[in-house]
C-alpha distance (Angstrom), angle and dihedral (degrees) to the residues before:
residue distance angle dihedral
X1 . . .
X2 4.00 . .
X3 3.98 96.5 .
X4 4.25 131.7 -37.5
X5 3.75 117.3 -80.0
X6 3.21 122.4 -133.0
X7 3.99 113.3 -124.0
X8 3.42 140.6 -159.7
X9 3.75 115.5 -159.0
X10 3.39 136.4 -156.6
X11 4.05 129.0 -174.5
X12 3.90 149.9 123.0
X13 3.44 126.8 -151.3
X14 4.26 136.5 45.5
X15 4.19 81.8 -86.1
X16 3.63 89.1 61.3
X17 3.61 94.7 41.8
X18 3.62 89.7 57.1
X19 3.34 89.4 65.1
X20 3.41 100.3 42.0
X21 3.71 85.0 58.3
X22 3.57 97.0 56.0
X23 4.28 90.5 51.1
X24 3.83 81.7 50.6
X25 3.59 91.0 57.7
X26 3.62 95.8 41.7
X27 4.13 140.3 90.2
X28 3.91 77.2 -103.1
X29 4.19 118.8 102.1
X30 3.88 112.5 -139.2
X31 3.94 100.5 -144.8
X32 3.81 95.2 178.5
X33 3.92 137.6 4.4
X34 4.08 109.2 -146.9
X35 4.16 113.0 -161.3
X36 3.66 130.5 156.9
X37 4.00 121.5 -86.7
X38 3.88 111.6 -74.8
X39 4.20 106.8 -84.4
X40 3.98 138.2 -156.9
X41 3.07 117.0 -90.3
X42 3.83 145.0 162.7
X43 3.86 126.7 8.2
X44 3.18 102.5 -36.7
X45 3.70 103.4 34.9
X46 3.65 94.0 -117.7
X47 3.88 112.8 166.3
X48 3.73 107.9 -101.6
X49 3.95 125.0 -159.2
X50 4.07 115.8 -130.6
X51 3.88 124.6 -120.5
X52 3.25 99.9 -88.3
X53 3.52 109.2 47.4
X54 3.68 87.3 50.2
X55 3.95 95.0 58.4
X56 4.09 79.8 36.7
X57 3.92 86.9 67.6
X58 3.59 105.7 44.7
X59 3.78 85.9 56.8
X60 3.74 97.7 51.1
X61 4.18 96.1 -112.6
X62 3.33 120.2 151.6
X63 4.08 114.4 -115.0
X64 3.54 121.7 -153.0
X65 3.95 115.1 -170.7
X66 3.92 117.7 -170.3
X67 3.64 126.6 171.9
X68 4.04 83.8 -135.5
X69 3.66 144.2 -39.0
X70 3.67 110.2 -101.9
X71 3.96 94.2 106.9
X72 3.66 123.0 89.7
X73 3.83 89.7 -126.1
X74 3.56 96.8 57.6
X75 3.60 96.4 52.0
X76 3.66 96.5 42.4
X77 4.26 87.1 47.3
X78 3.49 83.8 54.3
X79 4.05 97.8 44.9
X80 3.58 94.1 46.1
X81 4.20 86.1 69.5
X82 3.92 86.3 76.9
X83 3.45 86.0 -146.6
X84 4.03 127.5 177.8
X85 3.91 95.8 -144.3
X86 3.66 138.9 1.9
X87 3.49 107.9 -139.6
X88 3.63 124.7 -155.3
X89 3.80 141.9 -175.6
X90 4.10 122.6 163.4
X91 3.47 97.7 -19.0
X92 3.84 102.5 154.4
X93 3.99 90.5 -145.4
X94 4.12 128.4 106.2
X95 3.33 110.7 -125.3
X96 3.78 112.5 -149.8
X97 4.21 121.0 -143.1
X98 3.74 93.4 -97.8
X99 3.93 92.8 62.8
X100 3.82 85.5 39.4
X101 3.68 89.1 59.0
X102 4.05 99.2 42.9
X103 3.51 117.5 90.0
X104 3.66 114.7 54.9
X105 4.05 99.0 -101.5
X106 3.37 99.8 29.7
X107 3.68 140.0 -124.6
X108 3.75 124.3 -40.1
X109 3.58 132.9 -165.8
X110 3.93 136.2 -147.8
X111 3.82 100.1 -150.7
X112 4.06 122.1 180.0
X113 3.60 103.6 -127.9
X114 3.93 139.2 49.4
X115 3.60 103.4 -91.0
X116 2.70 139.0 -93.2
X117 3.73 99.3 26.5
X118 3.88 121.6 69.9
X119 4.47 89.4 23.9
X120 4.22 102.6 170.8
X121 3.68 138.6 58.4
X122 3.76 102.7 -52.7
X123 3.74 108.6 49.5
X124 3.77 102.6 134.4
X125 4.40 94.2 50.7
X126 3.94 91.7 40.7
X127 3.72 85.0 53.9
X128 3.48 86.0 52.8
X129 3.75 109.3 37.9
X130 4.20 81.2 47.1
X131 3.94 96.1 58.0
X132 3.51 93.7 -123.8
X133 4.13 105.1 158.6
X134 3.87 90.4 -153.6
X135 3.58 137.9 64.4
X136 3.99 142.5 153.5
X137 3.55 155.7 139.6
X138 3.73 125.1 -59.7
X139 4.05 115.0 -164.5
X140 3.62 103.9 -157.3
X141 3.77 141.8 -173.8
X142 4.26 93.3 -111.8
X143 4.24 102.3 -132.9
X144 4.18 116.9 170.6
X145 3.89 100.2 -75.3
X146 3.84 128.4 77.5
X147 3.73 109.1 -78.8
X148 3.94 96.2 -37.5
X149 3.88 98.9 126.0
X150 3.34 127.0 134.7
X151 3.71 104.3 -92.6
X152 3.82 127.5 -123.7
X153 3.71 108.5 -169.6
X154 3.72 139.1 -16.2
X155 4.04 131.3 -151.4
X156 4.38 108.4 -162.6
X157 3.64 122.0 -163.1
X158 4.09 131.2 176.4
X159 3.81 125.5 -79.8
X160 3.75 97.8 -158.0
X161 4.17 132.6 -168.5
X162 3.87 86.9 -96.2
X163 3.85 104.6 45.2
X164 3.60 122.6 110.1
X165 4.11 128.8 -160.8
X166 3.96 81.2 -101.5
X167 4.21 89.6 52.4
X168 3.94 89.9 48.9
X169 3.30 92.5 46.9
X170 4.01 98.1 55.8
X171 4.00 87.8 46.1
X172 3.77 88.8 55.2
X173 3.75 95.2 43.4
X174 4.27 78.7 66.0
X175 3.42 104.6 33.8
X176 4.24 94.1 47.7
X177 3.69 95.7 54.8
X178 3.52 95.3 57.7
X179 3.43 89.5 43.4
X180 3.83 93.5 53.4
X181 4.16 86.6 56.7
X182 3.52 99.7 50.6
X183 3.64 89.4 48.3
X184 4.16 93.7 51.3
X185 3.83 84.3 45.7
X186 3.81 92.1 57.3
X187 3.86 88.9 40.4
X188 3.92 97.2 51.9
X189 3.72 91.8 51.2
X190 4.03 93.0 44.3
X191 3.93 91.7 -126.1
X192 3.75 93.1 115.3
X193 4.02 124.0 126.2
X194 3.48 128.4 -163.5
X195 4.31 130.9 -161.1
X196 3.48 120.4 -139.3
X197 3.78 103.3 -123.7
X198 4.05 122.3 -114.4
X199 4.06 102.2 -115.3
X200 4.02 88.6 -169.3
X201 3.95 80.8 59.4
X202 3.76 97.7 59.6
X203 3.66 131.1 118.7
X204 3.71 124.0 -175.1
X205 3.44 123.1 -129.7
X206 3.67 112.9 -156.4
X207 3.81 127.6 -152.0
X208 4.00 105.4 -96.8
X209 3.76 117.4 -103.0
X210 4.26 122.1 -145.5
X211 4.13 83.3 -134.8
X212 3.40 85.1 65.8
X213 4.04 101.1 61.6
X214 3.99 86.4 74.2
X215 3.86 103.8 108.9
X216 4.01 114.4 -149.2
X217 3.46 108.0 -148.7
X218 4.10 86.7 -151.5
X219 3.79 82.0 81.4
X220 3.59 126.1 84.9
X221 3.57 125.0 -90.0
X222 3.71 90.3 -118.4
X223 4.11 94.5 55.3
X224 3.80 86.1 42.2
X225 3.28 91.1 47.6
X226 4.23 96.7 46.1
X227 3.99 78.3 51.5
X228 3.66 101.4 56.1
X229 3.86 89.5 52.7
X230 3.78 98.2 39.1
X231 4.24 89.7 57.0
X232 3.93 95.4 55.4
X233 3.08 118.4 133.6
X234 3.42 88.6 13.4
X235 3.22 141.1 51.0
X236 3.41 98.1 -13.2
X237 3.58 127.2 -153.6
X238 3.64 119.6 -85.5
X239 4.00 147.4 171.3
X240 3.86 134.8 -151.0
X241 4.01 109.8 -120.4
X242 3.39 101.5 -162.3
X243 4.21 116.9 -159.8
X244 4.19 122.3 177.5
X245 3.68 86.0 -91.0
X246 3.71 107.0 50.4
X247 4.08 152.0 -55.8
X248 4.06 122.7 -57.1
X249 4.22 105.3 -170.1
X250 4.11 95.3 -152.3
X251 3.34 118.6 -168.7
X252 3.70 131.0 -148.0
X253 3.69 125.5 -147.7
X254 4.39 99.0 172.9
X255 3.21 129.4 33.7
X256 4.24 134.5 156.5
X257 3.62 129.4 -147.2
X258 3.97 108.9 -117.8
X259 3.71 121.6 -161.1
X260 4.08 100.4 -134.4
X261 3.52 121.8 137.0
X262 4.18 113.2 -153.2
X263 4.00 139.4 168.4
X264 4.04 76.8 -137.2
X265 3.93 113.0 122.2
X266 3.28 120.5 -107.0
X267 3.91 104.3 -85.2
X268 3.49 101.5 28.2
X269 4.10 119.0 124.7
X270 3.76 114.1 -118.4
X271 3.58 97.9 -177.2
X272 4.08 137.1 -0.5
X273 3.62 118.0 -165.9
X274 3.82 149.4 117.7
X275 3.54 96.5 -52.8
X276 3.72 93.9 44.6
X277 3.52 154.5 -56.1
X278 4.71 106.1 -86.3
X279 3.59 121.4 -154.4
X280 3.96 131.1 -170.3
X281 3.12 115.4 -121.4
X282 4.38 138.8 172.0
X283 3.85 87.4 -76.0
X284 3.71 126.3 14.9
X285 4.41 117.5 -29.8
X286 3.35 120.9 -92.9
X287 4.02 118.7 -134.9
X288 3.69 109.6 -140.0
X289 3.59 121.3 -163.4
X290 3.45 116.3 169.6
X291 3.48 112.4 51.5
X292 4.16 130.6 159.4
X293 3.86 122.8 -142.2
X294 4.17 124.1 -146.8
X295 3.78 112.5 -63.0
X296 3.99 99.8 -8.8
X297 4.13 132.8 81.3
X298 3.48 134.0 -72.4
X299 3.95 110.8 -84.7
X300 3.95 141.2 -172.3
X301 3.91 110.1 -101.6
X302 3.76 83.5 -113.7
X303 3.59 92.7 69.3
X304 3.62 101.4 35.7
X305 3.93 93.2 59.8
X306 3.64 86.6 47.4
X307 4.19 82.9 74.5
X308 3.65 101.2 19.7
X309 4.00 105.5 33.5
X310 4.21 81.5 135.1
X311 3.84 90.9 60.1
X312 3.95 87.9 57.4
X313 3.43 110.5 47.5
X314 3.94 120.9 163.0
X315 4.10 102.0 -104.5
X316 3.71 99.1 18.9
X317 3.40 131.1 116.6
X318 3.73 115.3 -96.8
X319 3.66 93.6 -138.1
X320 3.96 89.1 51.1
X321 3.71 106.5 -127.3
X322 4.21 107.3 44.4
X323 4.19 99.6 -88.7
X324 3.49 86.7 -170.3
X325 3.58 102.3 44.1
X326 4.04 90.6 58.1
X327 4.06 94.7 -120.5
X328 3.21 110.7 144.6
């Protein structure tokens, strides 16, 4: 490496902070750490500081924390940094050309997919809810549009039958930092390339939606399956049991595919016993087995029937009263 850059950095969440950390750690001089203002949060409301302007702190970095960058003053705060690069990962904030065009190289972003498919807010659950058995980082040159820069290097890494949106996430919070420093590495010393990315490639990952949690059992066991992985941590995938008296919203944190073919309609339980509760569905039943009742914890199936053996009768409807049927 010719000489350190000096970086200003700009991030979120704990993924962001992870790579925040590793900059921290490296030949590399953090000038500047950019977050969002201070928000609400908890109980009582109390304003909370983000990941990375926590770790920012202990280490003595300056944080700067504007709502945006359309004034004069914040883009001349941020210009007077004389940075080298303006590093970003899951900030949550536009940037607008003139930022893009401050510090000497640029802006580069740490985005969790392999560009250009899944470009957006979502990348690491669309990769999941799609089936795709590969995923990454991208480190890209950031231009005006939504993740379409030209792209300087990419790490991959497995999406297996087991991972979850919470899994992926962990293996990217490794595999980006590392990432990040070879990129800055190739940067300092000027020997970096970048690839135009293929528009007629692109997917769109779009920002997940609660409404979207509710599993339809007319679905395959595969897409329901996909589903149930892709909403963990959040929002996890859910159905309405409804009884005479009212609606229970259950949701389901494991599940297996099972191979069993049936005349049953799609929702209807075949079979509800220690090693889970199975339910038809368009293609194949899915066995799930770790689901997590109104107000209390997530529990093995085992346990749950224990209680609520009448909710899971053999030839009922999961949902209770047919959903699909229209009785109400």
């Amino acid at each position: 490496m010719s000489s350190p850059l000096k970086i200003i950095f700009a991030g979120t969440p704990d993924f962001a902070a992870q790579h925040l950390k590793a900059l921290i750690h490296s030949e590399h001089q953090v000038v500047a750490v950019y977050c969002p203002p201070d928000k609400p949060a908890g109980r009582g409301k109390k304003l909370t500081a983000c990941a990375t302007k926590l770790l920012a702190l202990e280490h003595g970095i300056t944080v700067e924390q504007p709502e945006n960058f359309k004034s004069i003053e914040a883009q001349q705060t941020l210009a007077n940094y004389h940075a080298d690069v303006m590093v970003v990962v899951a900030y949550g904030l536009l940037l607008p050309q003139v930022i893009l065009d401050t510090p000497r190289l640029g802006c580069i972003n740490v985005h969790g997919s392999i560009l250009p498919k899944w470009r957006g807010a979502a990348p690491i659950q669309r990769a999941v809810e799609a089936g795709d058995q590969k995923t990454g980082v991208t480190i890209m040159q950031m231009d005006k549009g939504l993740d379409t820069g030209a792209m300087i290097l990419k790490a991959t890494c497995d999406i297996t039958e087991q991972d979850t949106s919470a899994s992926i996430y962990e293996k990217l919070a490794e595999l980006g930092p590392d990432a990040l420093i070879d990129t800055l590495a190739l940067m300092a010393c000027a020997t970096h390339q970048s690839e135009a990315q293929d528009n007629s490639q692109a997917t769109y990952a779009h920002k997940l939606d609660k409404g979207e949690a509710e599993l339809d059992w007319r679905q395959s066991a595969l897409t329901l399956h996909r589903k149930l992985r892709a909403y963990i941590p959040w929002p996890v995938a859910q159905f309405t049991f409804t009884d005479k008296k009212q609606q229970h919203r259950i949701r389901l944190w494991q599940a297996s595919i099972v191979d069993s073919q049936t005349n049953e309609q799609p929702g209807t339980i075949l079979s509800a016993d220690k090693s889970g509760i199975v339910v038809a569905t368009a293609e194949k039943a899915l066995r799930l087995e770790v689901l997590q009742l109104p107000g209390k914890k997530a529990l093995a199936c085992q346990d749950i029937l224990n209680g609520r053996s009448d909710w899971f009768q053999i030839g009922q409807s999961i949902n209770g009263l047919d959903k699909y049927s229209g009785e109400e």
